[in-house]
gemmi code that builds the backbone of each chain (N, CA, C; Angstrom):
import gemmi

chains = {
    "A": [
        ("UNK", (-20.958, -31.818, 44.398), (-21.015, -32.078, 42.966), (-19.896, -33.047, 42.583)),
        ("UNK", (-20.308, -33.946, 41.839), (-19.067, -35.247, 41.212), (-18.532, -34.498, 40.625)),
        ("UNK", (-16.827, -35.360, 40.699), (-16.464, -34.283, 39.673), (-14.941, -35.315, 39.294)),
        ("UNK", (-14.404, -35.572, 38.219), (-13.497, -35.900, 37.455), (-12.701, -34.331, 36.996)),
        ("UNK", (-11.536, -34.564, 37.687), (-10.768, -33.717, 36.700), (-9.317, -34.075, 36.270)),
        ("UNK", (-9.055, -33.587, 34.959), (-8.085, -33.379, 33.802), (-7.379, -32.538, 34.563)),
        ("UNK", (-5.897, -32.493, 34.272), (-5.062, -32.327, 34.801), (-4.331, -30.583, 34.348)),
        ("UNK", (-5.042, -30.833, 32.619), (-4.582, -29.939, 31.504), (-5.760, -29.615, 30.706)),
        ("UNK", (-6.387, -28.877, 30.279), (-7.256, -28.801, 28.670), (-6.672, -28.576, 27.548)),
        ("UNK", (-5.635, -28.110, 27.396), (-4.677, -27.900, 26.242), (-3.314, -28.192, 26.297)),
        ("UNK", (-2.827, -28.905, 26.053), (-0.886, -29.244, 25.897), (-0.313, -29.482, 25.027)),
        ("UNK", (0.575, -28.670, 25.062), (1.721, -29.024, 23.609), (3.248, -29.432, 23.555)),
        ("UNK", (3.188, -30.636, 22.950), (4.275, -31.150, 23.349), (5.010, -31.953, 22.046)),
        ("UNK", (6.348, -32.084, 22.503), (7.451, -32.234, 21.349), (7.637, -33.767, 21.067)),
        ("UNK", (7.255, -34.128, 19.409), (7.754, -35.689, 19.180), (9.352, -36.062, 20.372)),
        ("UNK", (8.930, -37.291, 20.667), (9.668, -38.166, 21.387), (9.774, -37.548, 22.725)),
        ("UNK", (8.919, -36.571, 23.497), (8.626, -36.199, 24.837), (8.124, -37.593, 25.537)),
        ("UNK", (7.984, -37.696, 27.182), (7.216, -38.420, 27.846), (6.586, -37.303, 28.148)),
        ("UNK", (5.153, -37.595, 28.181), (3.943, -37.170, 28.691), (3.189, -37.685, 29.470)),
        ("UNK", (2.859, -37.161, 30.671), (1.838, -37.164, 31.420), (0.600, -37.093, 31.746)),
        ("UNK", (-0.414, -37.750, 31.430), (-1.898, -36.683, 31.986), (-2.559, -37.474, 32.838)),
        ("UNK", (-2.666, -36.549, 34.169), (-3.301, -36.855, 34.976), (-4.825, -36.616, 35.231)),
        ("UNK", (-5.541, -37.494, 35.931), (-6.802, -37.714, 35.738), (-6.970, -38.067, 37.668)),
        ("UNK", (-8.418, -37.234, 37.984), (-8.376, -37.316, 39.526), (-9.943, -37.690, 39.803)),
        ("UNK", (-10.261, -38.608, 40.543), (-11.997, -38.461, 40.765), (-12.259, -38.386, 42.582)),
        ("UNK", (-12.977, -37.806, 42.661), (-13.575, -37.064, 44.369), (-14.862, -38.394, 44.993)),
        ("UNK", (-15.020, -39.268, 43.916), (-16.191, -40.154, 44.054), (-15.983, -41.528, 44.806)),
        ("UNK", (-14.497, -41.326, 45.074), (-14.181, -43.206, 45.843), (-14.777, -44.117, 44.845)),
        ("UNK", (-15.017, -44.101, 43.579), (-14.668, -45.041, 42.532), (-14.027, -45.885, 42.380)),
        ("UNK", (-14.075, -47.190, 42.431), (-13.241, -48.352, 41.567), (-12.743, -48.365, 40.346)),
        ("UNK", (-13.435, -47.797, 39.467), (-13.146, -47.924, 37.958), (-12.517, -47.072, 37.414)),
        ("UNK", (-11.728, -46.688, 36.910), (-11.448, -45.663, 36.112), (-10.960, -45.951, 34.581)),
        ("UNK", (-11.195, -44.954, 33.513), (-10.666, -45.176, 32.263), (-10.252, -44.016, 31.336)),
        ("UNK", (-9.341, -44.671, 30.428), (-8.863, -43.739, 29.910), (-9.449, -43.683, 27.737)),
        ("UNK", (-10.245, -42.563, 27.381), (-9.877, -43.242, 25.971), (-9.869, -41.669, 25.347)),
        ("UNK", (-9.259, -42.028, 23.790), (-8.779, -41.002, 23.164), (-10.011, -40.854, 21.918)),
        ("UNK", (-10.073, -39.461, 21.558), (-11.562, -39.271, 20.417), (-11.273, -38.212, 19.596)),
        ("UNK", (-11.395, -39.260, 18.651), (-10.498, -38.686, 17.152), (-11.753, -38.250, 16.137)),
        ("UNK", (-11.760, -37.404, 15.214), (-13.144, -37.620, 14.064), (-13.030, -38.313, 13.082)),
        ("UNK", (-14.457, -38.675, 13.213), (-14.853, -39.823, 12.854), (-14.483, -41.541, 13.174)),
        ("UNK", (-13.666, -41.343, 14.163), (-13.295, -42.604, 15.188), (-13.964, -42.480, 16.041)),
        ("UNK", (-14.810, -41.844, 16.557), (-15.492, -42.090, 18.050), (-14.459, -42.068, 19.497)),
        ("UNK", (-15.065, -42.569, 20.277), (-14.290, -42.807, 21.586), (-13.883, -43.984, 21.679)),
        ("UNK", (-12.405, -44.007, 21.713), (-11.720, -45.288, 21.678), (-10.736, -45.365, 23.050)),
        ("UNK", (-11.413, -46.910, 23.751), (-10.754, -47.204, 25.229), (-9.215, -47.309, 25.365)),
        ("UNK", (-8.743, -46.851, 25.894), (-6.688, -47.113, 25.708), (-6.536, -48.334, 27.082)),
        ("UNK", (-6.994, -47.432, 28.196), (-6.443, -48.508, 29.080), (-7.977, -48.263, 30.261)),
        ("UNK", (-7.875, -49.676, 31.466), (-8.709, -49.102, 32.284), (-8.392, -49.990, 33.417)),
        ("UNK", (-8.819, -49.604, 34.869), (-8.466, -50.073, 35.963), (-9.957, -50.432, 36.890)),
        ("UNK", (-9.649, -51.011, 37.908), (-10.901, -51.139, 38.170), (-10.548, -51.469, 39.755)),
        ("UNK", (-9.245, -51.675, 39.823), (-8.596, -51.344, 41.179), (-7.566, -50.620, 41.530)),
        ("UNK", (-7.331, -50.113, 42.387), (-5.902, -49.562, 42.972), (-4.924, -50.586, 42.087)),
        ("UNK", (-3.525, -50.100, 41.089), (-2.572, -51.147, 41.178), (-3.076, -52.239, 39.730)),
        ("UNK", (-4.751, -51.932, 39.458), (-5.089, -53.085, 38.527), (-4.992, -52.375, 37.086)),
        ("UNK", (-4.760, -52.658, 36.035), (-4.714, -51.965, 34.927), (-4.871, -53.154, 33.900)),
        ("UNK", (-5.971, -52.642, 32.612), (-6.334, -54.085, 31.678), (-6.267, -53.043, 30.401)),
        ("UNK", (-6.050, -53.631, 29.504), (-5.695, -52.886, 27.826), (-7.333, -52.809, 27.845)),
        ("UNK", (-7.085, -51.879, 26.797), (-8.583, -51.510, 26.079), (-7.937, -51.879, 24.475)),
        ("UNK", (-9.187, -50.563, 23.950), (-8.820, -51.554, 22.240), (-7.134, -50.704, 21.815)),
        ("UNK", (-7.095, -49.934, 21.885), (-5.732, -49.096, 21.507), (-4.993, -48.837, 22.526)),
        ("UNK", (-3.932, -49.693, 23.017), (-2.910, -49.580, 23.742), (-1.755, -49.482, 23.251)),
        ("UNK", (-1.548, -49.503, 22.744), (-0.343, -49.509, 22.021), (0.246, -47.878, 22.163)),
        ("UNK", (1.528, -47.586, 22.357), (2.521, -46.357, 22.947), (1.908, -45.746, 24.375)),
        ("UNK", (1.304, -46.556, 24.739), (0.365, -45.760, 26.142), (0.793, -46.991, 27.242)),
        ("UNK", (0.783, -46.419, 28.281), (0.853, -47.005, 29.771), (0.297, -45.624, 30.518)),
        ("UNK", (0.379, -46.964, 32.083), (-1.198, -46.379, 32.774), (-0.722, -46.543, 34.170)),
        ("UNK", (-0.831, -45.154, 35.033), (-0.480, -46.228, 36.946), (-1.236, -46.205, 37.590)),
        ("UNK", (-1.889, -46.512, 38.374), (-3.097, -45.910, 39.510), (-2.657, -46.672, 40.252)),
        ("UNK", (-1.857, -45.654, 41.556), (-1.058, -45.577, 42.702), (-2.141, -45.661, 43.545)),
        ("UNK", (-3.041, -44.834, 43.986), (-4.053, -44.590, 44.688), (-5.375, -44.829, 44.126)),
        ("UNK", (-6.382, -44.967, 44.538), (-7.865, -44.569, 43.856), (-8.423, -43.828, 43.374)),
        ("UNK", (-7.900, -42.496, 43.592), (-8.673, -41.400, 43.588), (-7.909, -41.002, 41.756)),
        ("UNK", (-6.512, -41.415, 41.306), (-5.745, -41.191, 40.781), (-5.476, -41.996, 39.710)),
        ("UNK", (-5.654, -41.667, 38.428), (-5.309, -42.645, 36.850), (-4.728, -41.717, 35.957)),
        ("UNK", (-3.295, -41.855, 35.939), (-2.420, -41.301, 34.891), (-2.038, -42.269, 33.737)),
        ("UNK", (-2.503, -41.937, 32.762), (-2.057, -42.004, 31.176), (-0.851, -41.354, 30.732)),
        ("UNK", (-0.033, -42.172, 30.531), (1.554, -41.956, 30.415), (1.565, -42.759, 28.810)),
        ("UNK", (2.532, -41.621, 28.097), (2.971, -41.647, 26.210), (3.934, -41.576, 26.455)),
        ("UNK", (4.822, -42.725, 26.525), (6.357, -42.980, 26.779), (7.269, -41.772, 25.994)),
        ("UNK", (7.112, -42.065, 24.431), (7.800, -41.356, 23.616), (6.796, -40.340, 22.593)),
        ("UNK", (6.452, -39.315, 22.890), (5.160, -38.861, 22.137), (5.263, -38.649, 20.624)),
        ("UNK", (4.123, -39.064, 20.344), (4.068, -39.064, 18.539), (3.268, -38.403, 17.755)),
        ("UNK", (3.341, -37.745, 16.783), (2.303, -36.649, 16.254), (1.327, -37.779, 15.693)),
        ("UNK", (1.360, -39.325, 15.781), (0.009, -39.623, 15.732), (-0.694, -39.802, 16.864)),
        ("UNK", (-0.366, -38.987, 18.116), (-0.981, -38.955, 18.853), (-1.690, -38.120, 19.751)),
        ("UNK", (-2.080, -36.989, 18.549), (-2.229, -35.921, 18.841), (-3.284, -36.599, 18.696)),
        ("UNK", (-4.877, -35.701, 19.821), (-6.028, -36.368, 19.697), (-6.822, -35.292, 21.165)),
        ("UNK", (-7.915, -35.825, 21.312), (-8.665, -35.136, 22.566), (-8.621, -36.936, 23.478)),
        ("UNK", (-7.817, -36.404, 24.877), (-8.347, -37.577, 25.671), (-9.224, -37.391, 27.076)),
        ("UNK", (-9.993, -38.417, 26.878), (-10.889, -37.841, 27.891), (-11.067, -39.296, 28.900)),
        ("UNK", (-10.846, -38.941, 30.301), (-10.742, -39.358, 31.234), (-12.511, -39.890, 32.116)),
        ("UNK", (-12.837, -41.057, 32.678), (-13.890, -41.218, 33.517), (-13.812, -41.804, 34.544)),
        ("UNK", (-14.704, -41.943, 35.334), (-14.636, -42.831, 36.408), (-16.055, -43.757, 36.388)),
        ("UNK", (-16.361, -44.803, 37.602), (-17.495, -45.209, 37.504), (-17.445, -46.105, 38.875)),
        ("UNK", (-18.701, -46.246, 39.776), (-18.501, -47.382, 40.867), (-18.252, -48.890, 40.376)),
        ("UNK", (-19.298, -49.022, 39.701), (-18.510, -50.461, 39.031), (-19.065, -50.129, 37.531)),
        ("UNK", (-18.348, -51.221, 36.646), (-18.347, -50.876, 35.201), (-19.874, -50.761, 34.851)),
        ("UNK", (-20.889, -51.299, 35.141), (-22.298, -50.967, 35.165), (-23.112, -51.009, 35.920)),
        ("UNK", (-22.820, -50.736, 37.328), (-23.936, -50.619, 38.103), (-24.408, -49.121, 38.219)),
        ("UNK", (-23.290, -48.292, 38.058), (-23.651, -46.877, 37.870), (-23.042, -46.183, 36.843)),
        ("UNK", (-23.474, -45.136, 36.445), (-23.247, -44.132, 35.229), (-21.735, -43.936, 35.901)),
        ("UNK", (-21.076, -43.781, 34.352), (-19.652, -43.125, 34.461), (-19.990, -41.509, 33.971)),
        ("UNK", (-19.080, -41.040, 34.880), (-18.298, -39.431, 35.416), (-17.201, -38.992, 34.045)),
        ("UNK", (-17.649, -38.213, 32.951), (-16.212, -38.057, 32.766), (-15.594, -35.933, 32.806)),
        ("UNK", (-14.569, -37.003, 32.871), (-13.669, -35.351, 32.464), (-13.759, -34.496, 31.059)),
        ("UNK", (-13.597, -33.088, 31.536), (-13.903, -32.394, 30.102), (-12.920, -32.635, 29.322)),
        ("UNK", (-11.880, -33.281, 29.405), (-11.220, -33.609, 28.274), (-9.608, -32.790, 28.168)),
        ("UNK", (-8.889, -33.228, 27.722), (-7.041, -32.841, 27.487), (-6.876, -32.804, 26.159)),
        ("UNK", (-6.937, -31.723, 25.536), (-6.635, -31.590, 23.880), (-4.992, -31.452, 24.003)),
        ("UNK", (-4.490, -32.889, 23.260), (-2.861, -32.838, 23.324), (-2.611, -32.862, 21.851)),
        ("UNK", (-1.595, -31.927, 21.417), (-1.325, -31.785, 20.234), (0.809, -32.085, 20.356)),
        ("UNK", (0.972, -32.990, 19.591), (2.046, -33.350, 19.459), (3.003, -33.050, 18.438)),
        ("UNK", (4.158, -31.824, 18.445), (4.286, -31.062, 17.170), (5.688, -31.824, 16.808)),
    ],
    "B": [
        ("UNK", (-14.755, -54.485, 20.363), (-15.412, -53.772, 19.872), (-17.025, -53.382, 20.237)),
        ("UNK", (-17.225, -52.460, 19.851), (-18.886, -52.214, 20.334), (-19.639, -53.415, 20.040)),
        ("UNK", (-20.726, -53.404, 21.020), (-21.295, -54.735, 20.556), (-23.372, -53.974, 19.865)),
        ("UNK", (-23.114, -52.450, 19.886), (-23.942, -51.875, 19.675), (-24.188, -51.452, 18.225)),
        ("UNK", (-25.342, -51.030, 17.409), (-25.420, -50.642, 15.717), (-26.291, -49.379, 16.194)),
        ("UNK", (-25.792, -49.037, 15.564), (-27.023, -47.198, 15.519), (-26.984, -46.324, 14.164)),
        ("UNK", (-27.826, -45.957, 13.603), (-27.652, -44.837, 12.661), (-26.481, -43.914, 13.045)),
        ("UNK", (-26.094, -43.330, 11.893), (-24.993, -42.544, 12.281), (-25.239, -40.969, 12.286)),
        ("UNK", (-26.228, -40.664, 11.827), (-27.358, -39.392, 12.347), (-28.573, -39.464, 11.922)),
        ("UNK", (-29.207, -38.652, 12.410), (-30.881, -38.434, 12.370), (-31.135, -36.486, 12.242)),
        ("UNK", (-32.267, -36.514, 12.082), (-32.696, -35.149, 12.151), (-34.090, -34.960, 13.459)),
        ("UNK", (-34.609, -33.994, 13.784), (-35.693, -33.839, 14.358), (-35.709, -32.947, 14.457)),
        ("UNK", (-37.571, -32.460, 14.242), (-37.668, -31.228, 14.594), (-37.946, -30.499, 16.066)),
        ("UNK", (-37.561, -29.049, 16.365), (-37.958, -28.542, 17.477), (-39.052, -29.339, 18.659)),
        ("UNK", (-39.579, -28.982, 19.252), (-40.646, -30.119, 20.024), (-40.910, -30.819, 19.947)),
        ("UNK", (-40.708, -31.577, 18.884), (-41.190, -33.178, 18.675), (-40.455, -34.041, 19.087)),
        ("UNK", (-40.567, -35.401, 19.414), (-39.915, -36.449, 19.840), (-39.368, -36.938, 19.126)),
        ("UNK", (-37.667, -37.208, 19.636), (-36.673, -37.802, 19.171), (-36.264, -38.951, 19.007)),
        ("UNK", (-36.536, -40.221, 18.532), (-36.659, -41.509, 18.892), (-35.171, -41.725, 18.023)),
        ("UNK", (-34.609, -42.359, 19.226), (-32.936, -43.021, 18.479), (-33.188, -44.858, 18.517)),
        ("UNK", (-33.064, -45.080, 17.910), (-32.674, -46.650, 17.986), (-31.385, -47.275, 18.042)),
        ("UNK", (-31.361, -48.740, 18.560), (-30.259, -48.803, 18.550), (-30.640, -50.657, 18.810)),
        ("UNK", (-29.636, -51.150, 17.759), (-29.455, -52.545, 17.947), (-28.500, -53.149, 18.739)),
        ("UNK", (-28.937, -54.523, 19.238), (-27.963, -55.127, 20.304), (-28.571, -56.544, 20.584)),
        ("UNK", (-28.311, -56.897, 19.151), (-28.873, -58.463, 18.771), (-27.972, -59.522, 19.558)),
        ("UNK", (-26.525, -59.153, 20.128), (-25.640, -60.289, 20.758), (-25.935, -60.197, 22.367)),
        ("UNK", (-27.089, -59.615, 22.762), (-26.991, -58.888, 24.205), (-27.142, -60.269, 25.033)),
        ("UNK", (-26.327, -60.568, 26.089), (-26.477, -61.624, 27.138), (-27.753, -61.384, 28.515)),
        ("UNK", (-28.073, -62.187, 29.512), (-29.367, -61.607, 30.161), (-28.830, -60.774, 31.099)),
        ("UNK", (-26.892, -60.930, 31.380), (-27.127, -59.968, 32.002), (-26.094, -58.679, 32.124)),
        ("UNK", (-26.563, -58.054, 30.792), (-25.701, -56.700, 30.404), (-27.008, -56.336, 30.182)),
        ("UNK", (-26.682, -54.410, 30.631), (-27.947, -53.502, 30.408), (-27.545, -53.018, 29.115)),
        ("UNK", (-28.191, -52.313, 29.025), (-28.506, -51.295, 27.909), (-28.068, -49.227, 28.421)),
        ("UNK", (-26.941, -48.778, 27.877), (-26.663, -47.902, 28.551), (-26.967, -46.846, 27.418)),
        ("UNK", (-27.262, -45.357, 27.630), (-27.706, -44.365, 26.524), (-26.241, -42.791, 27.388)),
        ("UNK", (-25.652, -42.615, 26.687), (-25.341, -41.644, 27.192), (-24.798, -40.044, 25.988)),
        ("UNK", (-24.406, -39.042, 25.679), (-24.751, -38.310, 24.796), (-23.589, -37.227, 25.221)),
        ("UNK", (-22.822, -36.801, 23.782), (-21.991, -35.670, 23.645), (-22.243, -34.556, 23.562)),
        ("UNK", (-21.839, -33.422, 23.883), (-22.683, -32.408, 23.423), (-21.225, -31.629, 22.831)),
        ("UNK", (-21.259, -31.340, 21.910), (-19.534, -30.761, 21.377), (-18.634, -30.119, 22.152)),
        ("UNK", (-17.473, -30.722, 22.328), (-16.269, -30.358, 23.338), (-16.604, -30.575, 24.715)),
        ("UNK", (-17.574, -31.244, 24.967), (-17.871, -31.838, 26.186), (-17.260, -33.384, 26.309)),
        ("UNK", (-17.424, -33.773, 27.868), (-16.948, -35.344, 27.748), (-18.801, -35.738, 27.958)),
        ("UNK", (-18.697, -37.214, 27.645), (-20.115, -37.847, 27.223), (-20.845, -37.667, 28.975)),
        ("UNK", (-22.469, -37.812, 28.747), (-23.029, -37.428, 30.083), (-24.178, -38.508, 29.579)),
        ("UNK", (-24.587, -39.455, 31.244), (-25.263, -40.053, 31.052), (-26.500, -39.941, 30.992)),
        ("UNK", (-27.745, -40.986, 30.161), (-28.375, -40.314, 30.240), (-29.405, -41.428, 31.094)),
        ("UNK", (-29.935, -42.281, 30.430), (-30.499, -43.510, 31.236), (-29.964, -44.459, 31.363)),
        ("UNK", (-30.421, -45.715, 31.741), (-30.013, -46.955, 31.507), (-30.787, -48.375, 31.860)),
        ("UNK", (-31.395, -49.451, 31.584), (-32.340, -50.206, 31.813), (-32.041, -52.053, 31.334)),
        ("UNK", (-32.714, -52.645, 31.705), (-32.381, -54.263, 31.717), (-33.294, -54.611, 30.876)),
        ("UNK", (-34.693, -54.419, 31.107), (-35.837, -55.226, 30.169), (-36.696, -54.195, 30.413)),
        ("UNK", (-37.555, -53.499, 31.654), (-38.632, -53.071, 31.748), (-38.212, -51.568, 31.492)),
        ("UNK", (-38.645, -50.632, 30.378), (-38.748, -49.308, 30.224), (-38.312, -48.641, 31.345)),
        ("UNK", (-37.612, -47.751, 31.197), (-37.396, -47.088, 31.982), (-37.775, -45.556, 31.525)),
        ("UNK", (-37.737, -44.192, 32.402), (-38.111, -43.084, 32.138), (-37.067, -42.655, 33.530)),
        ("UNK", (-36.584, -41.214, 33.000), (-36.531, -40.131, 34.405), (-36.393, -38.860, 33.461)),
        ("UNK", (-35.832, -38.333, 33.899), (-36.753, -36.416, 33.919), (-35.988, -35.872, 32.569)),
        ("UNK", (-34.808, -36.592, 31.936), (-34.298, -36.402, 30.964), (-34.995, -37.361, 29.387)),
        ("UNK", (-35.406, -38.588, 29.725), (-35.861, -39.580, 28.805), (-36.266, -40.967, 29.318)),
        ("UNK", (-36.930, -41.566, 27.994), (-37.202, -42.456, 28.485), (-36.547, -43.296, 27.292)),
        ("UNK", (-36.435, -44.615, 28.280), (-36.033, -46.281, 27.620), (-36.917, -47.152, 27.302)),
        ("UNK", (-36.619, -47.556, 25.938), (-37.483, -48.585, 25.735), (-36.882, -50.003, 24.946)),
        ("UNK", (-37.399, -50.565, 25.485), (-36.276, -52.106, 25.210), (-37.424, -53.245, 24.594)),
        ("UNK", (-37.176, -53.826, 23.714), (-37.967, -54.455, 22.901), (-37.692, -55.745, 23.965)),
        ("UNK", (-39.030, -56.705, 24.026), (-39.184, -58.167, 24.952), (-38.083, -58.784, 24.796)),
        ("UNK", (-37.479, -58.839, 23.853), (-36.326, -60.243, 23.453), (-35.180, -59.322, 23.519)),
        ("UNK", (-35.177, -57.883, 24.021), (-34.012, -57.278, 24.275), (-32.889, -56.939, 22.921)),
        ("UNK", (-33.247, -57.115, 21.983), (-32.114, -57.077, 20.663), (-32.373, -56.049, 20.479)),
        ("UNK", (-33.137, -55.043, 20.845), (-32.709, -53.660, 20.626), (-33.468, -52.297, 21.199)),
        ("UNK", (-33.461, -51.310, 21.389), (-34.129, -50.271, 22.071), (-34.027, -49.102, 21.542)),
        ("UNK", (-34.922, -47.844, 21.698), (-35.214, -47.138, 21.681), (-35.042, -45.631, 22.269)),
        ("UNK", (-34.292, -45.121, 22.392), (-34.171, -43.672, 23.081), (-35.303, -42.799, 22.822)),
        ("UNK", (-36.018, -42.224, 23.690), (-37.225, -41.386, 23.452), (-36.564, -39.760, 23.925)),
        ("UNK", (-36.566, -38.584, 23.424), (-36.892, -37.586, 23.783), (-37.520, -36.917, 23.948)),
        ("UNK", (-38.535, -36.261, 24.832), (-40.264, -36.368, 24.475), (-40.429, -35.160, 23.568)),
        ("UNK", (-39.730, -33.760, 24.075), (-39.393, -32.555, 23.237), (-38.442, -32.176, 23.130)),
        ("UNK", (-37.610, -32.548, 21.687), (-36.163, -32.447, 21.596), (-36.510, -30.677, 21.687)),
        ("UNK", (-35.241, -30.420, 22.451), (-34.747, -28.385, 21.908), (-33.290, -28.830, 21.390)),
        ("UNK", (-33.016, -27.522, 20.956), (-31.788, -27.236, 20.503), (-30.503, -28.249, 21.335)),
        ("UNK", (-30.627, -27.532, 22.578), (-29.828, -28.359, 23.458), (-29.382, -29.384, 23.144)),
        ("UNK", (-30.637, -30.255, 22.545), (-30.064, -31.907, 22.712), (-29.493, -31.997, 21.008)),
        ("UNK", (-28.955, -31.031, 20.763), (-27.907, -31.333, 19.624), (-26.835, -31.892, 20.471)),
        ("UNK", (-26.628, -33.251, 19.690), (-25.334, -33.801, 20.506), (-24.930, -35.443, 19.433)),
        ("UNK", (-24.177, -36.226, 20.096), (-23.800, -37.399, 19.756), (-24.340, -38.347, 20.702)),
        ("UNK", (-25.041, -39.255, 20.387), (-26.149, -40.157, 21.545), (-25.464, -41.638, 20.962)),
        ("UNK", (-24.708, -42.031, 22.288), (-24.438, -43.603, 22.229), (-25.028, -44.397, 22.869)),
        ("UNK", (-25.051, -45.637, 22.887), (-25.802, -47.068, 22.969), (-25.172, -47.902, 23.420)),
        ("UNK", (-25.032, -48.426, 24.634), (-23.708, -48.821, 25.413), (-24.603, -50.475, 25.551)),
        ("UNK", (-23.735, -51.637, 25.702), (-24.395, -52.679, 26.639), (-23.248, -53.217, 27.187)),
        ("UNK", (-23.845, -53.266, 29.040), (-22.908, -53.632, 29.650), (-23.076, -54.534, 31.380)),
        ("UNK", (-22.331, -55.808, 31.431), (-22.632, -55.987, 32.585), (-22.487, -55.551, 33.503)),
        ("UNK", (-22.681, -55.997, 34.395), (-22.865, -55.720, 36.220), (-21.139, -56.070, 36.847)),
        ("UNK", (-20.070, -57.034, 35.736), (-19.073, -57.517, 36.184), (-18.027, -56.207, 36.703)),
        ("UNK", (-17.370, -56.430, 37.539), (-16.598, -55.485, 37.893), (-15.610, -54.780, 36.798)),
        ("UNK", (-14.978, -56.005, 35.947), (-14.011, -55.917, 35.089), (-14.378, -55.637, 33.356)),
        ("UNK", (-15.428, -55.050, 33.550), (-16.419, -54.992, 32.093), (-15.818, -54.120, 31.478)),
        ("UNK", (-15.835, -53.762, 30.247), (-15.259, -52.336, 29.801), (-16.684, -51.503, 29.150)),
        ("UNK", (-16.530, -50.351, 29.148), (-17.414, -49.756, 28.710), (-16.600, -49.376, 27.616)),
        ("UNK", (-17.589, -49.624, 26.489), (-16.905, -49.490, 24.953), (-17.912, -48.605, 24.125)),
        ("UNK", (-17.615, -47.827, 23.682), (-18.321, -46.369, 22.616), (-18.478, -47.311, 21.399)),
        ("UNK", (-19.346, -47.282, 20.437), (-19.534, -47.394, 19.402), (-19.457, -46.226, 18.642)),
        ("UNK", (-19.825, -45.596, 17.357), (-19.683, -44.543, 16.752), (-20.955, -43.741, 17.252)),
        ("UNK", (-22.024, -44.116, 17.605), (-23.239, -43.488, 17.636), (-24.209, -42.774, 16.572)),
        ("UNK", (-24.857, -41.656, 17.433), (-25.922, -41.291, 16.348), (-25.684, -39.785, 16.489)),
        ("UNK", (-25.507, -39.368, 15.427), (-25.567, -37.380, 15.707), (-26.709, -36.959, 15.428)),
        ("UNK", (-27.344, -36.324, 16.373), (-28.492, -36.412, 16.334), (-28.850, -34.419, 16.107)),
        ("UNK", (-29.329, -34.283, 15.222), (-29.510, -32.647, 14.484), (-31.372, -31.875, 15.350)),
        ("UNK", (-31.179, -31.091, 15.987), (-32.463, -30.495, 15.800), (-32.680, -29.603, 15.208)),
        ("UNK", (-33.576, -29.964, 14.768), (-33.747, -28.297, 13.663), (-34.720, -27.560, 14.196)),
        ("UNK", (-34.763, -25.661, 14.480), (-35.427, -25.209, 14.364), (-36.451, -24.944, 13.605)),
    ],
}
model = gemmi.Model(1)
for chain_id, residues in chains.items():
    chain = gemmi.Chain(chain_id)
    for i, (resn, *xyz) in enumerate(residues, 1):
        res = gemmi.Residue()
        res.name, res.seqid = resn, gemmi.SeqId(i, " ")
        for name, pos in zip(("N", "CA", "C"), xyz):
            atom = gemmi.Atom()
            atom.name, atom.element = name, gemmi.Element(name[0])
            atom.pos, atom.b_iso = gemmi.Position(*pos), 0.0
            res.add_atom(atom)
        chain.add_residue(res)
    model.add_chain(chain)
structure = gemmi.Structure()
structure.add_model(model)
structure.setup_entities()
C-alpha cells in the first residue's frame, strides 16, 4: 500500500519556535510538495522539489524553508513560528508532476500559541 | 495561480448523477486535466485524469469538451460518501510543473 507519512497530526508550538515537519514517501518518487489549507483559502503550495537537493517556491513561501536530503524525505521547516501560521499542512508526493496521481499525507494540524 | 474555474458548491441527490464542471479556457495541448476530491480532514485523493478522449474507471468518468476549455466530472450514483471538496487540476507532463489547487467545488449529497 502507498503511503506518505506526516511526521505529527497535532502540534503545538510557541511563537518564535523553529519547527519541523517531516514528511516521508515509500514510493521512490521524484516530486514532492508541501502546502498549507486554511478555510476558505483552499490548498495553497509553500514549497516543492522534484529532486533530491532541488527545491522551487510555490505561491506562499514566505517564513517557510524546505530540505530534501534524500528522496524518500521533504521537511518543511518555520524558522521562527508565528500564530499566523497556525493552519493544517498537508504533505504529497508524485512520480512526475503529471504523469501520475499525487499521494498525500493525512495532514499536521499545527497550532501556534 | 490556478489556472482552473469551478462552482464553489453544488447539491445532488442520493443516486443520481453528479456532474461537476469545470473551466480551463487557458489550457495548452499539453497539460491534462486532473479531478481529485477531499473528503473532510482527509488529504485530497485522486480521482481521474485525461488529455482529450473521455476517460472512465470504476470511480468516474471524464469528459472533456473537443477544444478542451473545459470538462465535466461525472458521478454515475453519487452516495453520501462522495460528500467532499472536488478539484480541477491542469497540468503538464514537465517534470518541474506544480500542481496548484484552485478553491473547487463542495459538492453536498442529499439524502
Amino acid at each position: 500500500d502507498v503511503k506518505v507519512t506526516q511526521s505529527s497530526r497535532y502540534l503545538v508550538k510557541r511563537t518564535g519556535e523553529k519547527v519541523f515537519l517531516e514528511c516521508v514517501q515509500d514510493m521512490d518518487h521524484e516530486n514532492m510538495f508541501w502546502y498549507r489549507q486554511d478555510p476558505g483559502l483552499g490548498l495553497r503550495l509553500i514549497y516543492f522539489s522534484y529532486d533530491v537537493k532541488m527545491k522551487e517556491k510555490g505561491d506562499i513561501p514566505e517564513g517557510y524553508s524546505v530540505s530534501r536530503e534524500k528522496k524518500e524525505r521533504f521537511s518543511l521547516i518555520l524558522e521562527s513560528a508565528s500564530t499566523n501560521q497556525t493552519s493544517m499542512y498537508l504533505c504529497a508526493s508524485s512520480s512526475w508532476a503529471g504523469r501520475t496521481e499525487a499521494f498525500f499525507g493525512q495532514g499536521t494540524r499545527l497550532t501556534v500559541v | 495561480d490556478a489556472k482552473t474555474t469551478q462552482p464553489p458548491s453544488m447539491d445532488c441527490a442520493e443516486g443520481r448523477a453528479a456532474n461537476l464542471p469545470c473551466n480551463h479556457s487557458t489550457i495548452s495541448g499539453n497539460e491534462y486535466v486532473y479531478w481529485y476530491r477531499q473528503i473532510h480532514s482527509q488529504g485530497p485523493q485522486y480521482i481521474i485524469h485525461g488529455l482529450k478522449n473521455n476517460e472512465t474507471n470504476e470511480m468516474a468518468s471524464l469528459i472533456i469538451t473537443e477544444d478542451r476549455k473545459s470538462s465535466t466530472l461525472i458521478l454515475p450514483h453519487a452516495t453520501l460518501r462522495d460528500t467532499a471538496v472536488y478539484y480541477c487540476i491542469v497540468l503538464s507532463l514537465n517534470r518541474d510543473d506544480k500542481i496548484i489547487f484552485g478553491k473547487g467545488t463542495r459538492l453536498h449529497i442529499l439524502p
